[in-house]
N, C-alpha and C positions, 0 to 999 in steps of 0.2 A: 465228586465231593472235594477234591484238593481246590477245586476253585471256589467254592463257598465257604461261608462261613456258618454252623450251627447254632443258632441260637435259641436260647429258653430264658424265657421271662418267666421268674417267678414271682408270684403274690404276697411272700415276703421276701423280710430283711435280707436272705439274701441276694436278693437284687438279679444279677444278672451274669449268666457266666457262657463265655462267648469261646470256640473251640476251632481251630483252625482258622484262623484271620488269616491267611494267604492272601497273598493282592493286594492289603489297605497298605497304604500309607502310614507309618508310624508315626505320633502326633509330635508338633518341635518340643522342644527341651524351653524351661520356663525361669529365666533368672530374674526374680524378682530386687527391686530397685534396694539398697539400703535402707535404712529409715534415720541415717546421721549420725548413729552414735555406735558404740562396742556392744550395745543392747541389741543386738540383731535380731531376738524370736520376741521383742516389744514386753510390754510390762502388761500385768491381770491382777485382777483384783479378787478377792471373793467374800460374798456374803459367812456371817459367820456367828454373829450375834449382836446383841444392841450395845456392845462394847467393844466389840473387837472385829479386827477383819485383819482378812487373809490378804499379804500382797506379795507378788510373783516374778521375777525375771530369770534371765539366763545371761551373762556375761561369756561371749563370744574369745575362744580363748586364742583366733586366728586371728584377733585383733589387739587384744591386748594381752598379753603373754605374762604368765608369774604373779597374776593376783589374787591372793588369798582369803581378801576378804571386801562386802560393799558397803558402804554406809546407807542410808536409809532414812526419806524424812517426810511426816504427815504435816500435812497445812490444813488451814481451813481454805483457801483461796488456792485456783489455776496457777496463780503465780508465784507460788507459795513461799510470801512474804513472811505466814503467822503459823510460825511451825508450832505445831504443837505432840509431837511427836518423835524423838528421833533415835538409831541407835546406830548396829556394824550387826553382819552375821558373817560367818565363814564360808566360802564356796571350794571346788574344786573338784577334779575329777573323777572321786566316789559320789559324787549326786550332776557330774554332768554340766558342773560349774554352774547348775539352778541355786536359788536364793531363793528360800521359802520364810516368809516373815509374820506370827500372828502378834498384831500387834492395840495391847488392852490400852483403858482406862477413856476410853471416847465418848461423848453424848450418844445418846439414843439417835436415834431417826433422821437422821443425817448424812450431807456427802461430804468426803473427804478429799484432797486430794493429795499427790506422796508421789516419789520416787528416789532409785536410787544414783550412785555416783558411785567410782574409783575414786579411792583414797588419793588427794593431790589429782585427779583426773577429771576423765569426760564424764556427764551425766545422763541418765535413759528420759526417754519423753515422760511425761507429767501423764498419769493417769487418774481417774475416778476409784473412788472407792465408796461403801457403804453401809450404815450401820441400818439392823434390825430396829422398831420399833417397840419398845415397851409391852410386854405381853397383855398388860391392863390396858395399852390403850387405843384410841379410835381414830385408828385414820380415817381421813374421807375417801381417801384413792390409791389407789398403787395402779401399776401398769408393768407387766411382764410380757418381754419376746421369747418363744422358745422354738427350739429347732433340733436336728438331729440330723446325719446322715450327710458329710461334705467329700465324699470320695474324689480327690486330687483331680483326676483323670479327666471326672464326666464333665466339667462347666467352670463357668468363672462365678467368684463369690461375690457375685451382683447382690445377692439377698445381706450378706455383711455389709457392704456398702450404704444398704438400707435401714440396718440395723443400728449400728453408727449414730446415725439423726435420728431415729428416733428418739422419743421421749420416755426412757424407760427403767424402773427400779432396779432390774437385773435382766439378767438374759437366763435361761432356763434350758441348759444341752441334754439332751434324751439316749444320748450315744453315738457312737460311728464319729468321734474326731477324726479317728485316725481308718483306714484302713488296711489291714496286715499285707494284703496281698499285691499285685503291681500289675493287672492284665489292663488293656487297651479296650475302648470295646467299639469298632470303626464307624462312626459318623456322630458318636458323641463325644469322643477325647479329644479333647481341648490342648493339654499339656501333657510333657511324658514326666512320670514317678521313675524318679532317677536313683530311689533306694532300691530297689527288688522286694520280694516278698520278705516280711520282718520275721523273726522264728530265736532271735536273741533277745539281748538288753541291748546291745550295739544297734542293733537293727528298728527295735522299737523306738529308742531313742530318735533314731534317724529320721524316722516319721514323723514324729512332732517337730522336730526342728523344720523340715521340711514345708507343714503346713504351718506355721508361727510364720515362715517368711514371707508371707502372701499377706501384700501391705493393705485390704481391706479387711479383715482378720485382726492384722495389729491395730488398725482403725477401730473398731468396735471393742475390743477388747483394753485398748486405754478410755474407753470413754463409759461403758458399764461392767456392773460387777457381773460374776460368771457362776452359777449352780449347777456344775456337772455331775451326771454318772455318765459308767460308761455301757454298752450294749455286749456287743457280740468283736466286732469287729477290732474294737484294741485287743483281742489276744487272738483269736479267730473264730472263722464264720459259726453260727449254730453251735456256738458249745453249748456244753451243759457242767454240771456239780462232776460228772463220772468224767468227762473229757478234762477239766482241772487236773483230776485224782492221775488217769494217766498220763499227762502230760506236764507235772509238776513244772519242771524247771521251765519250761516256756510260759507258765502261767506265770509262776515267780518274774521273770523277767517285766513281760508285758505290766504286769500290775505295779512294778518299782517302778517303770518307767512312767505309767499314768503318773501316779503320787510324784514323782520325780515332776513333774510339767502340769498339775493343774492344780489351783489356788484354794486344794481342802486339806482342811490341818486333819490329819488322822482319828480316829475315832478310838477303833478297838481292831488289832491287824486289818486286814484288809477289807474290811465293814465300811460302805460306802450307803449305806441306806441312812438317811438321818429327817429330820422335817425343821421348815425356818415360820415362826410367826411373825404375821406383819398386823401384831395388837391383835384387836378382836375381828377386823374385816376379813382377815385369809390366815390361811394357815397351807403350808407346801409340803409333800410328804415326798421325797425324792425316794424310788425304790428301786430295788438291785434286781431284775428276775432272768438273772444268769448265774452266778456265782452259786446260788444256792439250788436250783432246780433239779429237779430228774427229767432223767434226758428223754427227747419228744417221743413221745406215740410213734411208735412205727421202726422204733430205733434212732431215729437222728439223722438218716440215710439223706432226708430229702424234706423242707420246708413246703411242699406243695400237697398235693390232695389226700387226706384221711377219709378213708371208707371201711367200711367193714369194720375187720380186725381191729384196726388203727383207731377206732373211735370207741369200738370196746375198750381200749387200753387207755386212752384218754377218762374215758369214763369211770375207769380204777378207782373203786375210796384211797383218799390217803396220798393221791398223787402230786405234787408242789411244783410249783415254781417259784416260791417265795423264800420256802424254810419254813421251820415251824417259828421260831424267833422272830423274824422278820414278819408272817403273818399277825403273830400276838400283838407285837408294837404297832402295825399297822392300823388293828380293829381298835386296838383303845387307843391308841392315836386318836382316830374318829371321834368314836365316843366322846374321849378328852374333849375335841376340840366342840363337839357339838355340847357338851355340858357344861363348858363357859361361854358360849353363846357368840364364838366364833362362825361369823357369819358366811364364810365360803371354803371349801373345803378340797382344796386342787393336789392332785394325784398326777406327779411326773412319774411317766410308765414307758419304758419302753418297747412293750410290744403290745399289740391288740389287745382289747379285755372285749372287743364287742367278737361275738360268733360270726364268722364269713362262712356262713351255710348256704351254697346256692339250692342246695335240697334239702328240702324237711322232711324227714322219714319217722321223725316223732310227732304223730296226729293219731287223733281220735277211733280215727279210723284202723290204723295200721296195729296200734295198741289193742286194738279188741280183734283183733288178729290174731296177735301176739302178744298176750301180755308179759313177755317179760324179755319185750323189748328194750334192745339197748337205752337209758335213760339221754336225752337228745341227740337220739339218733339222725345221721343224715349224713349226705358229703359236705366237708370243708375245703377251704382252699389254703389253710394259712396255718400248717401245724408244727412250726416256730414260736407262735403266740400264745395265750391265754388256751384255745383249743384244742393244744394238748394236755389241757387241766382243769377238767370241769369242774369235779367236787373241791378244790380250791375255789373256782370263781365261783360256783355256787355258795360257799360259803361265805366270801366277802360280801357279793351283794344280799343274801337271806341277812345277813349283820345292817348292812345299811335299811334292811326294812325292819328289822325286829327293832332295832336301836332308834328309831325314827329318825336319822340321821339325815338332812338336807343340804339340798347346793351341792352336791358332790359332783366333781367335773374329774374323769383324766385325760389329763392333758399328754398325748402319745405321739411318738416320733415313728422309726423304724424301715415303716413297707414304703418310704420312696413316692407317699402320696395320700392325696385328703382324701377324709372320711367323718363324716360327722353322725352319731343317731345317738339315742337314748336308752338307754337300758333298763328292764326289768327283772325284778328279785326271781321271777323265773321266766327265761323266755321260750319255754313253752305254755306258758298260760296268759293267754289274753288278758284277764283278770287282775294279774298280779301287779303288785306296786311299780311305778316307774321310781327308779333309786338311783338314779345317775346319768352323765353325761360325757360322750367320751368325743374328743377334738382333737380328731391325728395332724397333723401337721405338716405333713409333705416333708419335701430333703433339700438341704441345702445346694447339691447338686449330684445326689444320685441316682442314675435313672430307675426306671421301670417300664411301664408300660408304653410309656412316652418314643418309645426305641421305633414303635410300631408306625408313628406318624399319628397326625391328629386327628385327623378322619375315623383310624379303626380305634386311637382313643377313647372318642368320644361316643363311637356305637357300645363300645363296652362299658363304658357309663351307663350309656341308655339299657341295658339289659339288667345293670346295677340295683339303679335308683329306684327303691319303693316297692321292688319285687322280689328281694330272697328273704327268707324268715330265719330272725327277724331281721326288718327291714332299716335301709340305711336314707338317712333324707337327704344327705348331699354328698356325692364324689368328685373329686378332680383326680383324672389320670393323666391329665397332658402336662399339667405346669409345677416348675420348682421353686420353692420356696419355703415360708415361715409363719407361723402362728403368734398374733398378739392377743395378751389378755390385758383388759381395762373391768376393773372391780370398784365399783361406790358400793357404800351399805345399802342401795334399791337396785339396782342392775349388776350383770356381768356380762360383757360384752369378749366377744372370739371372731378376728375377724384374719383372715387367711390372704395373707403379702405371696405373690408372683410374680414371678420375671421369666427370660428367656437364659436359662446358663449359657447356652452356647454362642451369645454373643458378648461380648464383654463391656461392661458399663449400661445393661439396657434397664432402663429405670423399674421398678418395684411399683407395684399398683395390687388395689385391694379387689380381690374378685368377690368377696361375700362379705357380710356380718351375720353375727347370731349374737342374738341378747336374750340372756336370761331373766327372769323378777325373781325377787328374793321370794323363796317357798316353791315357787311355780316348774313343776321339773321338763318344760317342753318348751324348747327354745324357740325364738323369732327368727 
């Protein structure tokens, strides 16, 4: 065994964790190019409302030493001739010398563009900016990327490169900017993470600056606005609400530092769950289900198979991943949006809401056996997500079908790879309402299954597709990449961007679409 290395692919978020690498090759060390100025982690933007928006940098203090404060200025024009915007804010080494700026009194539905400058000094690159739409009114389109999961190590951020050109209102992150920890994992590490495992403010910190330096990254991020939450991985793997609780001061860290480095003006302490309207065509409901949860079925021990015991405990009344807070806002969110006649209804989720049941043990059969068999009883594979919290998901979707509520899509980041199906208000009953649609998204570049090679990929696909209850219509376990959404008031189209991480610059091409019709809950 000192000659190999162990590994386990797990079928979630936490991805992959590799034990005794002996032998490999360590991957080179990755000095990414400048970008010209003392802005060196690039400027961001963020949606925020149809007046105002969030704009972001960091002033490099190995660059330019003893400045206190940046100025800061909106145009309407790239070149921004026609400023209409401008002020100072303070920086310095209680926030990491970030520049956090919300900046009011803008048109509705519109892009911006803004950056800043050292007083008598250099100035950061010109990025995008953008406002919300009018909540009365009716766009014909919008179009959102969204993605999750860029672990340093595993690839090059080909998919950001892609992201960049695209044409698109915002970008929609699901979690995993950063990852806390710093393992290698041999024949997919690209670059070596020259922080170590983060467990401070110093340390988290280091991380983001780290990924900010990766000049397709700074690319996309001066060119659209940014909708983050975060998952698991900015503070670490699999936490829960209890792992917070004992591990106070490394949460406290990890979360100053998010807030310290991504482009959302605070809410209510550290409350990250919020939703953005784009008029009457969509409505975005960003949710938290870490911060708030109880910790997984089984104890927390392990993201991979629930049986028995383990689905008994999932199956607990009362059990969340949400909170009760964040549930409430959620369903009359809904509600809300479907009672002013907001016509698409997208859910950024960071972890599964569909059931990864390769075994149904709740049938007809087995139930007049046993009637007081566990309520969706069966093996799971994925008890990180949604599946360790039934009477939660059972309650969200019984509300989408009690509420009549339509077009509901989440939109899911996390397990490292696509997954496309449909959901029902129970999916143990054939019968019951289809209420939903969920569109994982794959990872920017962290692996999964993909470790395995393409071949036993794709037989694990074929064992996938169409055959566990309930059933899934499309999987990709080979390729990395990203989810776009393109919404008119007749369509909603999802169509899933791939690349190869492991080589660098290999172009982005679309392996599928799905197109929804407005009412119609089973996609093309």
């Amino acid at each position: 065994m000192d000659r190999r290395s162990f590994l386990r692919v797990g079928a979630g978020g936490a991805g992959l964790l590799v034990i005794g690498a002996s032998g490999c090759a360590e991957p080179p060390a990755f000095s990414p190019p400048g970008n010209g100025t003392p802005f060196s982690s690039g400027v961001l933007s963020g949606l925020h409302s149809p007046s105002e928006v969030v704009l972001w940098t960091r002033l490099d203090p190995d660059l330019v030493d003893g400045v206190t404060s940046l100025d800061w200025s909106v145009a309407t024009d790239p070149t921004m001739t026609t400023v209409v915007a401008s002020g100072s804010t303070a920086i310095g080494p209680a926030r990491d010398h970030t520049a956090k700026v919300l900046v009011g009194g803008l048109d509705p539905d519109r892009s911006y563009h803004y950056r800043f400058a050292v007083p008598d000094g250099g100035a950061s690159p010109v990025g995008r900016a953008r406002t919300l739409p009018d909540a009365a009114s009716s766009p014909t389109r919008i179009r959102l990327a969204y993605g999750s999961c860029q672990n340093w190590t595993q690839g090059w951020y080909n998919a950001w490169d892609a992201i960049a050109v695209e044409v698109v209102d915002a970008v929609l992150w699901l979690g995993d900017y950063i990852y806390e920890s710093a393992g290698t994992l041999p024949g997919r590490s690209v670059r070596r993470d020259m922080v170590g495992t983060a467990k401070d403010l110093a340390g988290y910190r280091a991380k983001y600056r780290m990924v900010r330096s990766d000049p397709a990254l700074q690319a996309d991020h001066r060119s659209d606005p940014f909708v983050p939450v975060w998952d698991d991985h900015e503070f670490r793997n699999n936490v829960s609400r209890i792992d917070g609780i004992n591990e106070a001061a490394r949460r406290s860290a990890a979360y100053q530092a998010w807030f310290e480095y991504m482009p959302v003006w605070p809410i209510d302490g550290t409350r990250i769950y919020r939703s953005l309207r784009f008029g009457r065509l969509a409505e975005i409901f960003m949710l938290d289900t870490r911060q708030y949860r109880d910790t997984q079925a089984g104890g927390g021990a392990s993201s991979l198979i629930g049986s028995g015991d383990t689905v008994a405990e999932a199956a607990q009344p009362g059990r969340t991943i949400l909170g009760l807070p964040q549930r409430d806002w959620l369903l009359g969110g809904l509600s809300g949006a479907q009672s002013e006649s907001v016509r698409w209804k997208l859910v950024g989720n960071q972890v599964m809401i569909s059931p990864v049941r390769p075994i149904d043990l709740d049938t007809p059969e087995l139930r007049r056996l046993d009637p007081n068999l566990t309520r969706h009883a069966g093996v799971y594979l994925n008890m990180d997500s949604w599946d360790s919290y039934f009477d939660e998901r059972d309650r969200v979707l019984a509300h989408l079908a009690d509420q009549r509520i339509g077009n509901v899509s989440f939109l899911t980041g996390d397990i490292h790879t696509f997954w496309q199906s449909t959901l029902r208000a129970d999916y143990d009953d054939a019968t019951s309402p289809l209420v939903a649609n969920e569109f994982v998204g794959g990872s920017i570049t962290s692996s999964a299954v993909n470790v395995l090679g393409t071949g036993a990929a794709t037989q694990i696909e074929q064992l996938v597709t169409g055959r566990w209850d309930p059933a899934f219509r499309y999987v990709d376990f080979r390729r990395n990449g990203y989810g776009l959404v393109d919404c008119t008031p007749e369509t909603m189209t999802v169509s899933y961007r791939t690349t190869d991480v492991l080589v660098r610059g290999t172009p982005t091409i679309t392996s599928v679409d799905f197109t929804l019709a407005d009412g119609d809950p089973t996609p093309r």
